[in-house]
VMD Tcl script that draws the C-alpha trace (Angstrom):
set ca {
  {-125.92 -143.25 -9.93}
  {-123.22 -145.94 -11.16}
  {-123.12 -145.13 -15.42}
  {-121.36 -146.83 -17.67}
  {-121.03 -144.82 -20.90}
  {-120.85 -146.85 -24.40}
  {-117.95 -145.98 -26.83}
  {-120.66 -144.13 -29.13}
  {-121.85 -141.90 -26.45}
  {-119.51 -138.82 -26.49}
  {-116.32 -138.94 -24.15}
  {-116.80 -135.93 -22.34}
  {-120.28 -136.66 -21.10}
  {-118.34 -138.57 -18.40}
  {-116.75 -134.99 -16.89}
  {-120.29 -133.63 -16.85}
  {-122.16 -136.62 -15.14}
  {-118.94 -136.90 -12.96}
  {-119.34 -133.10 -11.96}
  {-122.87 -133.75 -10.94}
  {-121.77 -136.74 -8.61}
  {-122.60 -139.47 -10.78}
  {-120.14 -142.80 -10.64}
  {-119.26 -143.35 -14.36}
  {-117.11 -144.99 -16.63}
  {-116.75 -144.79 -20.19}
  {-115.82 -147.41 -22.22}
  {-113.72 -145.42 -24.80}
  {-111.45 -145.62 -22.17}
  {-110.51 -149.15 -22.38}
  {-108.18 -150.90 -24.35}
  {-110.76 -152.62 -26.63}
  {-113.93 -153.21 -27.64}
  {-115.27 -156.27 -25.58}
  {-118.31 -156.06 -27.76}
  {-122.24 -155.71 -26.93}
  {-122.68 -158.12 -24.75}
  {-119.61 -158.10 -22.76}
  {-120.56 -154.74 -22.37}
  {-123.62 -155.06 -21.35}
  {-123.09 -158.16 -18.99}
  {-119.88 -155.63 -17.41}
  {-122.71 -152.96 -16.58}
  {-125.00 -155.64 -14.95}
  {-121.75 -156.60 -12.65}
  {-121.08 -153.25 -11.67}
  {-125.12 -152.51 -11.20}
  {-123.99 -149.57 -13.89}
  {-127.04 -148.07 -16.24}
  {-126.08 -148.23 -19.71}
  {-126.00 -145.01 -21.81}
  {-125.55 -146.08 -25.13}
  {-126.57 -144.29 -28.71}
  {-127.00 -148.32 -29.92}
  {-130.32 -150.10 -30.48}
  {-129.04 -153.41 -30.36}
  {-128.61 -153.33 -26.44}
  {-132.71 -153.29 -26.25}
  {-132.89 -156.14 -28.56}
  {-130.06 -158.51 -26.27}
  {-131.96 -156.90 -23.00}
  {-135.85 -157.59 -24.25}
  {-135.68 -160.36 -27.54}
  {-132.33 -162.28 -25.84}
  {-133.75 -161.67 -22.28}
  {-129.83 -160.51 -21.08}
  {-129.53 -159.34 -17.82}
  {-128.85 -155.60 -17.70}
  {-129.06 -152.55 -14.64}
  {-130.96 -150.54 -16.86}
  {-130.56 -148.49 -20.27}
  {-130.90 -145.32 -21.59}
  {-130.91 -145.22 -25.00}
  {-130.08 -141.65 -26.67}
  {-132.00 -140.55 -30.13}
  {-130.21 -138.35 -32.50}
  {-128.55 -136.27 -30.18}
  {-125.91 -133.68 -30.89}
  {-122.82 -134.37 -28.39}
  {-124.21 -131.18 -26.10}
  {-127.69 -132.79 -25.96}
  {-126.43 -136.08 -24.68}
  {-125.06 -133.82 -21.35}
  {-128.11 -132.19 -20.66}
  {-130.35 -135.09 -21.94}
  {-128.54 -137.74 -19.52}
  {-128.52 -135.35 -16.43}
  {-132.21 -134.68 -17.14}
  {-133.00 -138.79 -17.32}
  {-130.31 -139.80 -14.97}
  {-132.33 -137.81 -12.92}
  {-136.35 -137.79 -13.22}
  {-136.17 -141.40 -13.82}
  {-133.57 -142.78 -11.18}
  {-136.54 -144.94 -9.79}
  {-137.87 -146.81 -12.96}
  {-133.52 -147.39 -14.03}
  {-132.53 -148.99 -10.45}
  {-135.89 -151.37 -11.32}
  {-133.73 -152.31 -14.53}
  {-135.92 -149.79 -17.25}
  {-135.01 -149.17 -20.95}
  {-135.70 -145.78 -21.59}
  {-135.15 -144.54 -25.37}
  {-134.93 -140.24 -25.81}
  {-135.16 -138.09 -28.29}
  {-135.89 -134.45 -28.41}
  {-140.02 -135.15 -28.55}
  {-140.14 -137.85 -26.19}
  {-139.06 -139.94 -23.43}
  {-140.22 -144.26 -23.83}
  {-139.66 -146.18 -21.12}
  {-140.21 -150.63 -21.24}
  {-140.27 -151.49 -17.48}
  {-137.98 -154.79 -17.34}
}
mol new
graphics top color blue
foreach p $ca { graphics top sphere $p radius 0.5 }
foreach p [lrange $ca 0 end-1] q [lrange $ca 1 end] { graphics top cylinder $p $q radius 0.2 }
display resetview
C-alpha cells in the first residue's frame, strides 16, 4: 500500500513498512511542517493512507468533510507497537482503507468509520 507517515508517528516505522513492500513516506523527512491539512490533502494526491498518532485528522476528514485516502489512527502506542500494529492493520484491513476508512487502534481494539 502507498503510506504516508505523520511527523508524530515514529521515523523508523518507515524501514519496517518499507521492508514489507509497502510504498511510504514520512513526513519527518521534509523540510517543514505544511500543517494538518496540507498534509492530509498531500496523502489524498498521492492516494497515500495516513498513519498519524493525531486526532484532529478524523475531525478535518468526518466534521470538515476533507477529502482523505484513508486513516489509521494509532492509540497510545510505544514506538515498537506502532511497527507491528501498522503491519497488522495495513494488512487485515487493506479493503475497508482503499474505500477511504478511519480506523483508530489501541491495544484492546480496532474502530473503524467507513467514509
Amino acid at each position: 500500500m502507498r503510506v504516508l507517515l505523520d511527523t508524530c508517528v515514529w521515523g523508523k516505522v518507515k524501514i519496517f513498512l518499507q521492508n514489507a513492500g509497502h510504498d511510504v513516506i514520512w513526513s519527518g523527512d521534509w523540510e517543514k511542517d505544511p500543517g494538518d491539512e496540507e498534509i492530509l490533502a498531500f496523502a489524498y494526491r498521492e492516494r497515500r493512507v495516513l498513519v498519524t498518532l493525531d486526532k484532529d485528522f478524523g475531525e478535518l476528514a468526518i466534521v470538515f468533510g476533507l477529502p482523505h485516502a484513508g486513516v489509521i489512527r494509532l492509540v497510545n502506542l510505544s514506538t515498537v507497537d506502532q511497527v507491528n500494529i501498522c503491519l497488522q492493520i495495513l494488512a487485515s484491513y487493506q479493503t475497508e482503507l482503499e474505500d477511504g476508512a478511519l480506523i483508530t487502534v489501541d491495544h484492546k481494539r480496532v474502530r473503524i468509520r467507513h467514509a
